[in-house]
C-alpha positions in Angstrom: 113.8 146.4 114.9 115.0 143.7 117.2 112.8 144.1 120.4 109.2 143.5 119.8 105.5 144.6 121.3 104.4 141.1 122.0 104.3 138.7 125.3 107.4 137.1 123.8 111.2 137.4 125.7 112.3 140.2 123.3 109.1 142.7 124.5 111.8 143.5 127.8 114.3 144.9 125.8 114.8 148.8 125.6 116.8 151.4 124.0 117.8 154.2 125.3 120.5 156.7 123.9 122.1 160.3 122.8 121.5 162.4 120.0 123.9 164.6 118.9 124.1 166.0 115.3 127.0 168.2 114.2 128.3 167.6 118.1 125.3 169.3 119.8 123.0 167.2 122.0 120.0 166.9 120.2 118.5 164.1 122.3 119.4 162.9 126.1 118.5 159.6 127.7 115.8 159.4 124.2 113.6 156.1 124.4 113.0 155.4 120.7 109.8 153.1 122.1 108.5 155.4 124.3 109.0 158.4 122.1 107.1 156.4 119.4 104.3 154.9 121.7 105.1 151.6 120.7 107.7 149.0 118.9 107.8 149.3 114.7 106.7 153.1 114.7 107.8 155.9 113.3 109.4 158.7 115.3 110.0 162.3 113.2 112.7 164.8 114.3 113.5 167.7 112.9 116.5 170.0 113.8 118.2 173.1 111.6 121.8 172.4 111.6 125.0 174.2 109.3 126.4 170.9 107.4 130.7 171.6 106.7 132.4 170.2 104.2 129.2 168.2 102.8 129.0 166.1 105.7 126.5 165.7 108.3 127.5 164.0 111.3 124.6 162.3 113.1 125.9 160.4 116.4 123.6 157.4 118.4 125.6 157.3 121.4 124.8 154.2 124.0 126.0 155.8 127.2 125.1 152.2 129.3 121.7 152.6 129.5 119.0 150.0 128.3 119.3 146.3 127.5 122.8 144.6 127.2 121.5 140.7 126.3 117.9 140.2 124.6 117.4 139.1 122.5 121.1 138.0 122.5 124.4 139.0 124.7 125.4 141.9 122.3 122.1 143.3 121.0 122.0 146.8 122.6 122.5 150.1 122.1 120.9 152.8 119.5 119.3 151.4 116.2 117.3 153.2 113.4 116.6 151.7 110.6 116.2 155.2 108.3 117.7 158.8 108.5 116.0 161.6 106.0 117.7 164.5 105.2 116.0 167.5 103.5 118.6 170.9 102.1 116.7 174.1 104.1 115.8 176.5 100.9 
């Protein structure tokens, strides 16, 4: 969303974070970019989980790793820009 595939500054930016949904793990060190092959692609994950109460609690945890200041001091950690969610039948 904010780091780019270009020659430009923001192409040295990276992402790199946790996954957990429902408080299990999912994902570990996951690099969105690299994951995706690229900068403004999709990435599709699919996982089976019990939702409680009617919530589904999907966590993006930034455990330090990645950029901390491109494009700007503060731009870091995880970022999607979509979440689907599809009731098993």
């Amino acid at each position: 969303i904010i780091f780019t595939q270009d020659n430009s500054f923001n192409s040295l930016g990276k992402r790199v974070f946790d996954v957990y949904v429902q408080g299990e793990l999912k994902l570990k060190d996951f690099d969105i970019v690299k994951d995706a092959g690229g900068t403004g692609r999709a990435v599709i994950k699919s996982y089976r989980v019990h939702v409680k109460n009617n919530t589904l609690k999907i966590q993006l945890y930034w455990a330090g790793k990645g950029t901390t200041e491109i494009p700007f001091i503060g731009n870091y950690g995880p970022i999607i820009s979509a979440i689907s969610v599809d009731p098993a039948k």
